[in-house]
N, C-alpha and C positions, 0 to 999 in steps of 0.2 A: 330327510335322510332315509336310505331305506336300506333298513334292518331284514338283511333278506336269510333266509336259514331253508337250505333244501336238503332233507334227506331221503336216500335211496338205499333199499336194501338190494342187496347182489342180485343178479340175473341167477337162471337155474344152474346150479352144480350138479355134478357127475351123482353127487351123491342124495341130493334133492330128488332128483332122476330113481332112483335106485331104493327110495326109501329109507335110506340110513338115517342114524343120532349122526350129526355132523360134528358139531360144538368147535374146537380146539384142530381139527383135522384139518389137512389145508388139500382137500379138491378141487380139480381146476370147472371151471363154467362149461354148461353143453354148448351145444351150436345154440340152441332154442337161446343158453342164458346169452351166449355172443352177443345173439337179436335182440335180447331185451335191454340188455345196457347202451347198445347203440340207438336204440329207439327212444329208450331216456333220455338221451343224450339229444337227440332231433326232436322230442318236445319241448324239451328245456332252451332248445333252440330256436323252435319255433315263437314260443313266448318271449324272444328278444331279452331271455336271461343269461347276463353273464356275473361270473366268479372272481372275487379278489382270493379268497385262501378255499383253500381244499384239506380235506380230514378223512383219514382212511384205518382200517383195522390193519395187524401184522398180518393179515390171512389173506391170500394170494386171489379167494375170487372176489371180494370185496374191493381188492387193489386194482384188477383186471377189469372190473367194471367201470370203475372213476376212470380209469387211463380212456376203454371203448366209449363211454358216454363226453368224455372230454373232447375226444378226437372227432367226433359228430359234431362237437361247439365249435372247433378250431381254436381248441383251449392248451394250454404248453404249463400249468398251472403245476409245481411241484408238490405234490401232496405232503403234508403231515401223518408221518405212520405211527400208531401207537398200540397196543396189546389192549388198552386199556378199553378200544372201542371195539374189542375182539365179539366172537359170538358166546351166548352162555358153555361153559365148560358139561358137558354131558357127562362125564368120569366116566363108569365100567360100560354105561349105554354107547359111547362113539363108538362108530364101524356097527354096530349092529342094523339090524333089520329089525324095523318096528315089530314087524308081525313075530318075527323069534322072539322079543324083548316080552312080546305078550305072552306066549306059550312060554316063557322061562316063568316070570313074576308074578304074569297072571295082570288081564287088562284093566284091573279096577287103580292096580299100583301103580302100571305105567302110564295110566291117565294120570294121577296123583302127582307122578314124576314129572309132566308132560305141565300140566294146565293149573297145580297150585300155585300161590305167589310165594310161599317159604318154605315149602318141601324141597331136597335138594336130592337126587340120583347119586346111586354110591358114587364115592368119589368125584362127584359133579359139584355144579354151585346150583344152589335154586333161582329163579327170578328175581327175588329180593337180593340175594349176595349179586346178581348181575348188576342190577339198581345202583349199587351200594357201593361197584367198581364204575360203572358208565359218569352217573353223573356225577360224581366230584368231578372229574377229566373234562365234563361238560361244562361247569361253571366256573371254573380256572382257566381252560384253554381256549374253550368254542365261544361261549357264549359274550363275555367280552369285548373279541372283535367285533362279533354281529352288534352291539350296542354300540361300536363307533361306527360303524356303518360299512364295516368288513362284509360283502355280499360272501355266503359262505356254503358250499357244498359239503354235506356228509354221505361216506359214502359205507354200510357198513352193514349188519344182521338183523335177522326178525326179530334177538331178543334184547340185541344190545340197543337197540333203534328205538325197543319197546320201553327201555327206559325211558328215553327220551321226552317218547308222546306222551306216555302217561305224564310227564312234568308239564310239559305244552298243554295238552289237553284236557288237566285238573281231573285226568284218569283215576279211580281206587282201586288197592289191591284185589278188591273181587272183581272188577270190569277189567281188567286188564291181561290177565291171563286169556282170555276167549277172546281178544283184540288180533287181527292177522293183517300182516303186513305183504304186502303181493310185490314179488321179484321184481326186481326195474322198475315199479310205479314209484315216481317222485312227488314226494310232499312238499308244498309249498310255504313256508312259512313266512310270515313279516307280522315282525316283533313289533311292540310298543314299546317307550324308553323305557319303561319299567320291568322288561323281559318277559311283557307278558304277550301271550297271541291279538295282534291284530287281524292280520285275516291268516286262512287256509286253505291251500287248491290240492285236488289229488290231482296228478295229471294223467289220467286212464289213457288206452290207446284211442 
């Protein structure tokens, strides 16, 4: 049986681009991020991977990516949308410019904000409250399938994703905050019956 689990976080946004707190915002992907979801898409194709269910955030470049990297497989796969696999919520940081966020708060905060596991940004969630929305949704909805042998594409955020691996990869909250997850590069996962990692590929350009 192969317990196949691949997740991809979005190609570059307008606002990736730009420097912004993204979180909850819904920007669409550059030309750059176009290229890197469709290249996703022709790796994952190249390694003669294909998809029974598909998993995606409410947020429009995480959507745009599944759809471009799908259409590279010759895949018609209706995605699963949920909030649930949304990106961490930034509160008063969204729309900001890192670099203002530091001259307001001053940089020692908005690393605090940025790289803690349970510090949370005014009005934001921290990492941990991310964790804490991701995976339940992971082990009720995602995971499951993949243990009856649902081959299963995720397609979603650096921090919602971050959940994930840290559960996959027997990640702690201090190793995990400084963990980066690189736009369009898909993770390859296949499970053991017990949910645990059998093997892992990054699939680089």
């Amino acid at each position: 049986m192969d317990r196949l689990l691949v997740l991809v976080r979005h190609g570059q946004s307008d606002w990736n681009l730009k420097n912004l707190f993204t979180g909850w915002k819904d920007p669409l992907l550059t030309e750059k991020g176009v290229e890197e979801a469709k290249a996703a898409g022709r790796r994952l194709k190249a390694r003669g991977l294909v998809f029974d269910k598909a998993f995606t955030s409410a947020l429009t470049r995480a959507q745009t990516t599944l759809e471009l990297a799908q259409g590279e497989m010759g895949s018609t796969l209706v995605p699963v949308k949920d909030a649930a696999l949304n990106e961490r919520d930034y509160g008063d940081l969204s729309g900001l410019n890192k670099d203002d966020a530091r001259a307001r708060w001053g940089e020692d905060q908005v690393h605090i904000w940025r790289r803690s596991y349970d510090i949370a940004p005014p009005g934001g969630e921290s990492l941990k409250d991310t964790v804490a929305r991701v995976l339940p949704y992971y082990c009720q909805k995602i995971l499951p399938g993949v243990l009856r042998g649902e081959r299963t594409i995720v397609a979603a955020h650096g921090n919602s994703l971050r959940a994930l691996v840290m559960v996959l990869d027997n990640l702690t909250p201090e190793t995990i905050p400084s963990m980066e997850l690189e736009t369009g590069v898909p993770l390859v996962y296949r499970l053991n019956a017990d949910s645990t990692v059998a093997s892992k590929d990054v699939l680089h350009a």
